[in-house]
C-alpha positions as CSV (number, residue, x, y, z in Angstrom):
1,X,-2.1,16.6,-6.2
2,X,0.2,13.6,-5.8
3,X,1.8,11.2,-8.8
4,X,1.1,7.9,-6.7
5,X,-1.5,5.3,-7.7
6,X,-4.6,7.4,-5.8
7,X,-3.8,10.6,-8.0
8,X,-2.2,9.2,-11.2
9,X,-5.4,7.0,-11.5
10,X,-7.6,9.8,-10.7
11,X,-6.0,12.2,-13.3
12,X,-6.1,9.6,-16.3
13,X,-10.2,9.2,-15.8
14,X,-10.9,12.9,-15.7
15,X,-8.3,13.9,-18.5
16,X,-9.6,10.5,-21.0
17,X,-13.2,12.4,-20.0
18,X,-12.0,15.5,-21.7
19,X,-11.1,17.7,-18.4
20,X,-7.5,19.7,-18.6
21,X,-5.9,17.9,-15.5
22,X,-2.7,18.4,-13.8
23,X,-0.6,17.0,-10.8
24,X,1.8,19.0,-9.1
25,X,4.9,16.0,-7.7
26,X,7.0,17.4,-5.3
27,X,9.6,14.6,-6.1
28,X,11.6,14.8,-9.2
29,X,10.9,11.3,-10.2
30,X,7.7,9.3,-9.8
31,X,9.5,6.5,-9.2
32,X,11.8,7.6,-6.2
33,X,11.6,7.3,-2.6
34,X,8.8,4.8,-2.1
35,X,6.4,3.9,0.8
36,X,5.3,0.8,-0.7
37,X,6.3,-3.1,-1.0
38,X,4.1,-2.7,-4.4
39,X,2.3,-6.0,-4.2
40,X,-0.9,-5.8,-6.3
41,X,-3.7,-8.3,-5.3
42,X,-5.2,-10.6,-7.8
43,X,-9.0,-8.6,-7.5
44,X,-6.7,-5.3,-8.6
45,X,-5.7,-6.7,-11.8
46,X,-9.1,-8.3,-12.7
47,X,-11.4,-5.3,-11.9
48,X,-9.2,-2.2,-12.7
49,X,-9.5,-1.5,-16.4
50,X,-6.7,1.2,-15.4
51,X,-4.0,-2.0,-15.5
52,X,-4.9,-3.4,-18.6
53,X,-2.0,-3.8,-20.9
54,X,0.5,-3.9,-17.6
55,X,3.6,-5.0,-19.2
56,X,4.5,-8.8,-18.0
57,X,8.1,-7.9,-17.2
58,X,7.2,-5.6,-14.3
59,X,5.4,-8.2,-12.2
60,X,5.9,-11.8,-11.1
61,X,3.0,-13.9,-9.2
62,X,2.9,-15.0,-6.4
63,X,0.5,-17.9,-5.2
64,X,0.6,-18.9,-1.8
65,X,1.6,-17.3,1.7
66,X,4.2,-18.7,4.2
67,X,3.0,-17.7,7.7
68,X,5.8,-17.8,10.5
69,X,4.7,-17.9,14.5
70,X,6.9,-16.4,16.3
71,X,9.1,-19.9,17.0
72,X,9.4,-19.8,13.4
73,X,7.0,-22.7,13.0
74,X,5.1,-22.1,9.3
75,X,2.5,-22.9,7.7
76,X,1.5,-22.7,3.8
77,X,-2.1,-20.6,2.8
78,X,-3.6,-20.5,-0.6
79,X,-6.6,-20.0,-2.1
80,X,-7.5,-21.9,-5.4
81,X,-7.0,-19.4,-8.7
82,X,-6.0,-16.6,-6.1
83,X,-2.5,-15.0,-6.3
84,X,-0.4,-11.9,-5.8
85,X,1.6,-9.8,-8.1
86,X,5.0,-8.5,-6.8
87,X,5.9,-5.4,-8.8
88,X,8.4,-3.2,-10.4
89,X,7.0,-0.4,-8.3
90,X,9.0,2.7,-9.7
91,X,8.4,0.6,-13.1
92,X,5.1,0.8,-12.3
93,X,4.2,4.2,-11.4
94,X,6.4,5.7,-14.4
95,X,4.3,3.7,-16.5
96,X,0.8,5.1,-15.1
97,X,2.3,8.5,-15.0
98,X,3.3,7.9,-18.9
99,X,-0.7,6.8,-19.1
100,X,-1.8,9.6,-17.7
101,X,0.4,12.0,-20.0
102,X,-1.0,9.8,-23.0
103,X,-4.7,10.4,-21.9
104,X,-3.7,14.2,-21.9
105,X,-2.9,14.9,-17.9
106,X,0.6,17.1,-17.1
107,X,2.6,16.1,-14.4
108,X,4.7,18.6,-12.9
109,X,7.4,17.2,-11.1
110,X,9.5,18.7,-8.5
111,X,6.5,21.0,-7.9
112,X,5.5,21.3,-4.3
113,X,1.6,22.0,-3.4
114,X,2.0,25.0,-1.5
115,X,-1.6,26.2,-0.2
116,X,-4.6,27.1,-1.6
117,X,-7.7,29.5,-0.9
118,X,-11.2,29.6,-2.1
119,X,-13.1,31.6,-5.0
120,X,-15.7,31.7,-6.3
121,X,-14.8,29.4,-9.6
122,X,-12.8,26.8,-7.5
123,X,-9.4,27.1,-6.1
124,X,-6.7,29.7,-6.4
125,X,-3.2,27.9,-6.1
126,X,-1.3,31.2,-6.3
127,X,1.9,31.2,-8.5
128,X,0.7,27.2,-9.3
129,X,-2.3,28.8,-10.9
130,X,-6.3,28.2,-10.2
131,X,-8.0,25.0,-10.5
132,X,-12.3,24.3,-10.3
133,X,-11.4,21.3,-8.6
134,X,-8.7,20.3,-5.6
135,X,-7.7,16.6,-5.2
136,X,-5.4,15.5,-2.5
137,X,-3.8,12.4,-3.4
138,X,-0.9,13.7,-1.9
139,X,0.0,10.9,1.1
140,X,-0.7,10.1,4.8
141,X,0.5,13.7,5.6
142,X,-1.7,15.1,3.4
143,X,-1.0,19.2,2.4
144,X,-3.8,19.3,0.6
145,X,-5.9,18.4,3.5
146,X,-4.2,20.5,6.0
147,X,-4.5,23.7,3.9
148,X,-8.3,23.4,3.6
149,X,-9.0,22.3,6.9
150,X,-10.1,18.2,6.4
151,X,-8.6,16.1,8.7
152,X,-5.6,14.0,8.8
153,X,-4.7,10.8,9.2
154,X,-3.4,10.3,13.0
155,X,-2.7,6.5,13.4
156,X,0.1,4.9,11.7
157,X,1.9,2.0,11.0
158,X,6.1,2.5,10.5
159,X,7.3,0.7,8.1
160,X,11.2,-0.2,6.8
161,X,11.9,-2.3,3.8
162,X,15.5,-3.3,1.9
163,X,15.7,-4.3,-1.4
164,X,18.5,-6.8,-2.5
165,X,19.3,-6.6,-6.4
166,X,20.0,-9.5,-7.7
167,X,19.5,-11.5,-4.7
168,X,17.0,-15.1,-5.1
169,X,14.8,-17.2,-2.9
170,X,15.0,-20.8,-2.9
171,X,11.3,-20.8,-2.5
172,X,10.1,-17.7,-4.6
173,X,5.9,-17.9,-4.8
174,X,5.5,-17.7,-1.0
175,X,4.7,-14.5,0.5
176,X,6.8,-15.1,3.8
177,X,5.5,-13.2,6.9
178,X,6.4,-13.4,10.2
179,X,4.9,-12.6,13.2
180,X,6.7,-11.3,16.2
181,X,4.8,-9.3,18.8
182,X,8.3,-7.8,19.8
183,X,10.0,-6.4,16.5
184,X,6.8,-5.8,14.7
185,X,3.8,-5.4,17.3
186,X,0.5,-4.8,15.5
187,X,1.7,-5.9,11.4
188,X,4.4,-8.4,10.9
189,X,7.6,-9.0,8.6
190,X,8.1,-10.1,5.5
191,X,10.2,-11.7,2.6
192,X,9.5,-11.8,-1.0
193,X,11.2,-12.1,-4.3
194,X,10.1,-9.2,-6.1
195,X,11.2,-8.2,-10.0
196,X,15.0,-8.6,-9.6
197,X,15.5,-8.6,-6.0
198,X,14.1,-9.5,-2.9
199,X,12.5,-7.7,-0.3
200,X,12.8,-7.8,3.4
201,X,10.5,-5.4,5.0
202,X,8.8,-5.0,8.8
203,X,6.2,-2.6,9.8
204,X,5.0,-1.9,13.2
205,X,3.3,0.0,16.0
206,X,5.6,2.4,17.2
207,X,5.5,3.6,20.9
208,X,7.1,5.0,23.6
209,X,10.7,3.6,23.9
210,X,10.5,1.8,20.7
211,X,13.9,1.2,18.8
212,X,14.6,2.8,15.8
213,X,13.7,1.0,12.4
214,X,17.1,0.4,11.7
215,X,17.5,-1.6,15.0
216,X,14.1,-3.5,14.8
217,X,15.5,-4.4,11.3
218,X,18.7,-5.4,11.9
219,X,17.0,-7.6,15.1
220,X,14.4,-9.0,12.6
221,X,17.4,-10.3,9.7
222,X,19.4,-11.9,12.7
223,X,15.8,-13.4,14.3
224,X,14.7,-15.0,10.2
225,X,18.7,-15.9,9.8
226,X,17.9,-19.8,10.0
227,X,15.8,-19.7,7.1
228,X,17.0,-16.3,5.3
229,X,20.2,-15.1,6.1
230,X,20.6,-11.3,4.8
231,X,23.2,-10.5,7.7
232,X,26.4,-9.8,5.8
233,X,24.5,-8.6,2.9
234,X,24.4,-5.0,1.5
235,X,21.0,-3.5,0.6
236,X,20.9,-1.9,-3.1
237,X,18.0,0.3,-1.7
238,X,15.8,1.2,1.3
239,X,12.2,2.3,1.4
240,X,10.2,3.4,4.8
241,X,7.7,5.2,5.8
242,X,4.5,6.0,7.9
243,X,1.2,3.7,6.6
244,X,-2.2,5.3,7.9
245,X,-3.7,2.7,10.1
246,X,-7.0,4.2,11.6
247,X,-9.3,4.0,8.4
248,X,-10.9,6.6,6.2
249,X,-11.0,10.1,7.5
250,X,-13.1,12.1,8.4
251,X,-14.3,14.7,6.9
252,X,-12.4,13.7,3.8
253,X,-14.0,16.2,1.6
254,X,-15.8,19.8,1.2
255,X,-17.3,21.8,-1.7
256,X,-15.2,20.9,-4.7
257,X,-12.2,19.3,-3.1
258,X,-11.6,15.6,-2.3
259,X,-9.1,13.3,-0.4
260,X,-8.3,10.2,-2.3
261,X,-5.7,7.5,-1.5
262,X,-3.4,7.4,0.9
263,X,-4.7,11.2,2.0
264,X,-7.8,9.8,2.8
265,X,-6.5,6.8,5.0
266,X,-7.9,4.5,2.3
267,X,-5.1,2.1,3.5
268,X,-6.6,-1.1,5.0
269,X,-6.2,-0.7,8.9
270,X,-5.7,-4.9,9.3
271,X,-3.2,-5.1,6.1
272,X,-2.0,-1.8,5.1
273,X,-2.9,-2.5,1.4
274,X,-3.6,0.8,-0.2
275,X,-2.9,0.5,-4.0
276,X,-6.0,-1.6,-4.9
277,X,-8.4,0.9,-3.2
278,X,-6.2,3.8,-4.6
279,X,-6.7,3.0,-8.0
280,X,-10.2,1.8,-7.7
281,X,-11.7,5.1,-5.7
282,X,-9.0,7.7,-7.7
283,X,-10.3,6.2,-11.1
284,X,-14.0,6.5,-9.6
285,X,-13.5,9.8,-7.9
286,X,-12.1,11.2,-11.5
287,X,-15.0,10.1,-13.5
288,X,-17.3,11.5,-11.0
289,X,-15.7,14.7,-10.4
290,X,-15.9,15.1,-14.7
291,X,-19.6,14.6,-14.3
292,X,-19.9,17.7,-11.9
293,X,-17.6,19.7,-14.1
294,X,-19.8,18.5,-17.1
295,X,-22.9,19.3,-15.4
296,X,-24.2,15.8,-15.2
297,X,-24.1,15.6,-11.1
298,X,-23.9,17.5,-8.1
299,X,-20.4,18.2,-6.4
300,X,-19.3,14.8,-5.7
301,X,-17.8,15.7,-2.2
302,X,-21.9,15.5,-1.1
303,X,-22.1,12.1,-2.3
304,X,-19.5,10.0,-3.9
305,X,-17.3,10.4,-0.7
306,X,-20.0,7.7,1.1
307,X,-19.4,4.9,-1.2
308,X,-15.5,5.2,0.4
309,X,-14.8,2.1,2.1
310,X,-15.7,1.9,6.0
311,X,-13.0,-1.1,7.3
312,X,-15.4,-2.1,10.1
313,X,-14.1,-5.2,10.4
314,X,-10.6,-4.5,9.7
315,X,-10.5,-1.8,12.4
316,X,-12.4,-4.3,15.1
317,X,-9.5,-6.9,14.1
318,X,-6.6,-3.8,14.0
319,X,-7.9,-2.8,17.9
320,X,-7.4,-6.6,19.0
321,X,-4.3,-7.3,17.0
322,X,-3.1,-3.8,18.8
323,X,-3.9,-5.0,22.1
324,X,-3.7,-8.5,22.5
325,X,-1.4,-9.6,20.3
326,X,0.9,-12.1,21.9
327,X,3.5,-14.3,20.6
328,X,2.4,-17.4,22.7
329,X,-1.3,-17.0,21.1
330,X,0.5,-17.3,17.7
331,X,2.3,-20.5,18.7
332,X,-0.4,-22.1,19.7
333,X,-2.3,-21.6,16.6
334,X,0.1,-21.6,13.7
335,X,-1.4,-24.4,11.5
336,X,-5.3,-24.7,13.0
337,X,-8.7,-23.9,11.9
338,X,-8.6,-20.5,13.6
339,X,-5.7,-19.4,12.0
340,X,-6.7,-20.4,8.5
341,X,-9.9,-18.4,8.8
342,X,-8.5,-15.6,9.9
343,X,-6.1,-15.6,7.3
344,X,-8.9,-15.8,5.2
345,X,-10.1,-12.1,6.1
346,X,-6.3,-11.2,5.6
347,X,-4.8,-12.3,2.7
348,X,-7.4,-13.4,0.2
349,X,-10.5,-11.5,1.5
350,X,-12.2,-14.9,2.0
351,X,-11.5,-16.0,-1.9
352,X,-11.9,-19.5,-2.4
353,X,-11.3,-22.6,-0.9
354,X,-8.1,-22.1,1.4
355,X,-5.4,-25.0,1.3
356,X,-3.5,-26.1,4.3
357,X,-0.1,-27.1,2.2
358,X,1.8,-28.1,5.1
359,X,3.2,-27.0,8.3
360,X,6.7,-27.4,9.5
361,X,9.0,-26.2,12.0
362,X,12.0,-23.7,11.3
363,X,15.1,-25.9,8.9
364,X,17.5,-26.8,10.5
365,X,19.9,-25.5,7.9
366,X,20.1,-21.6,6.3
367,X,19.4,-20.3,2.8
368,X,22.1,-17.6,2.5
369,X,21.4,-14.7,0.3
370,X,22.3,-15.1,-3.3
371,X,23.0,-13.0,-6.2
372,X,21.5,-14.3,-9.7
C-alpha cells in the first residue's frame, strides 16, 4: 500500500515474479505533495537494478559537499568517484509507477487504505477487496500498521523545503548544508540545484515552543542571505513533512503482512535518507514475499524482516547530535580531522579517500537568486 519508492519498488519485483499486485494511493498523483529532497546516493544507482535505464534528464550529479558552521565558515568534502544525484522527484516516481504498471502491477490512485481484518487465506480489505499478502509502504504514519496492530514510528524529524523554478547556483555540484543548532537542532539546512530549480530545505527537532516551519525558514533564508539570497524571492512549490528518526520499528511485521519503507522507519536516524533503503528492502521484500506465495519459503515476516537494517551507529550519533549539539563545537571544528571523519559516516558512508578542497569564511559579497 503506498506508490512511493518502498511500495512501487516492492510491487514491480513481485508482479515481474508473476504475482497479481496492486497498490491502493490515496493521492491522485504519484508525483504530488512530496516529503522528499529526492537525492539518490551514488551506492543506489550502482546496486539497484530497479534504476537501470533512469532517464539522464531527470537527474544531475552532484560531487562534493559544502559544510557551513554555524558562523558560516565552510568547508569542501569529497570522496574520489563518489557523488550524488539530485532528482526530478515527481519525474521520478511517475516513472517507477509507469515500471511497475509495465511489469504488470495496478496502481489505484486516489484510493485510501481503509482497514483490514484477517482470514484465513490472507487479508479481507472490504469494499477494496482481499489480498494473501498486506504490505504497508504507506509512510511514517503508517495505516497499514495501525490497523493490524505493528508499531509506529514515534520520533521524527520536521522537515520544510522550497523549490525555485528556474532559479541557478553560482556553484551548482556542492551539496550546501548548514549547521545551526538554533533553526535546525538535531539535522541541518540545505541548498542545492536540483533539475530545474533549486532547493532550500531545513529539517529539525521540533519541541516545546519551537517556531513554526514557516518561521524557522524564513529565519534560515535571512541567516544564508550572504551567500544565497532567496529573501525577495517567490517559491514555485513547497514540500514538508515529518521524517521518522528513531530507526526501524519494532515489531514491523506479523503473519503475512510487512512494513517496508518509510512505514517501517527505514529512514536513516543520522541522515534521514530513506530512498536507497526503500528501494533496496521493497525490491527484496517483493521477491521474497513471491517465494512464500510460490511455496519456495516460509512467510517472510519470520525471517526476512531480520536482515532490515539496525542503524546502531546512526542512532548512538542521532542521541549525541540530539543532545549536545552546539554551535560553538561546530566552529571550532569546521575544517579539522574530526570533522572530516565524521563526515565520513555522514555523507559517503566512509567511501574513499575524502578531500579537504578548501575552507573559507562566509563572502563578503551575495549571490542573489537568479532565474535561467
Amino acid at each position: 500500500m503506498g506508490a512511493s519508492f518502498a511500495g512501487l519498488a516492492c510491487a514491480t519485483a513481485m508482479a515481474r515474479r508473476g504475482m497479481r499486485t496492486v497498490i491502493l494511493e490515496k493521492k491522485r498523483d504519484v508525483g504530488e505533495k512530496l516529503h522528499t529532497t529526492g537525492i539518490l546516493v551514488k551506492d543506489a544507482v550502482d546496486q539497484i537494478a530497479l534504476l537501470d535505464g533512469l532517464p539522464a534528464d531527470l537527474t544531475r550529479r552532484i560531487h562534493a559537499v559544502r559544510l557551513y558552521a554555524p558562523n558560516l565558515r565552510w568547508v569542501d568534502l569529497c570522496a574520489p568517484g563518489y557523488y550524488f544525484l539530485a532528482t526530478d522527484t515527481p519525474a521520478i516516481l511517475r516513472w517507477l509507477a509507469g515500471q511497475a504498471e509495465r511489469a504488470g502491477a495496478e496502481v489505484r490512485c486516489a484510493t485510501a487504505y481503509r482497514s483490514a481484518e484477517w482470514i484465513q487465506s490472507g487479508f479481507d480489505l472490504g469494499q477494496q477487496g482481499v489480498t494473501r499478502y498486506l504490505i504497508g509502504a504507506d509512510g511514517p504514519h503508517s495505516a497499514v500498521a495501525r490497523s493490524v496492530g505493528l508499531a509506529v514510528n514515534r520520533q521524527f524529524l520536521q522537515g520544510i523545503e522550497y523549490e525555485y523554478a528556474g532559479a541557478s547556483l553560482d556553484v551548482p555540484d556542492r551539496l550546501h548544508c548548514f549547521i545551526d543548532g538554533r533553526l535546525a537542532l538535531g539535522y541541518l539546512g540545505w541548498v542545492l540545484s536540483g533539475v530545474g530549480q533549486v532547493q532550500v530545505g531545513l529539517a529539525r527537532r521540533v519541541r516545546r515552543h519551537s517556531t513554526t516551519a514557516a518561521e524557522a525558514m524564513r529565519q534560515f533564508l535571512e541567516k544564508i542571505s550572504p551567500i544565497f539570497d532567496f529573501r525577495s524571492a517567490k517559491p514555485s512549490a513547497t514540500r514538508g513533512g515529518l521524517i521518522p528518526c528513531g530507526g526501524v520499528v519494532r515489531p514491523v511485521a506479523a503473519l503475512r503482512v510487512m512494513l517496508v519503507g518509510d512505514a517501517a522507519g527505514m529512514a536513516s536516524p543520522l541522515t534521514a535518507g530513506g530512498i536507497h533503503t526503500a528501494l533496496q528492502h521493497g525490491m527484496a521484500a517483493g521477491h521474497a514475499i513471491s517465494d512464500y506465495l510460490g511455496g519456495k519459503s516460509e512467510d517472510p515476516s519470520r525471517w526476512f524482516v531480520h536482515s532490515y537494517p539496525t542503524f546502531r551507529r546512526k542512532r548512538w550519533l542521532r542521541f549525541a547530535f540530539d543532545r549536545f549539539q552546539t554551535d560553538f563545537i561546530f566552529n571550532a571544528l569546521i575544517g579539522t580531522r574530526i570533522l572530516r571523519s565524521a563526515a565520513s559516516v555522514v555523507y559517503f558512508h566512509r567511501q574513499g579517500v575524502f578531500g579537504l578542497v578548501a575552507t573559507q569564511r562566509v563572502p563578503s559579497h551575495t549571490q542573489p537568486a537568479r532565474s535561467s
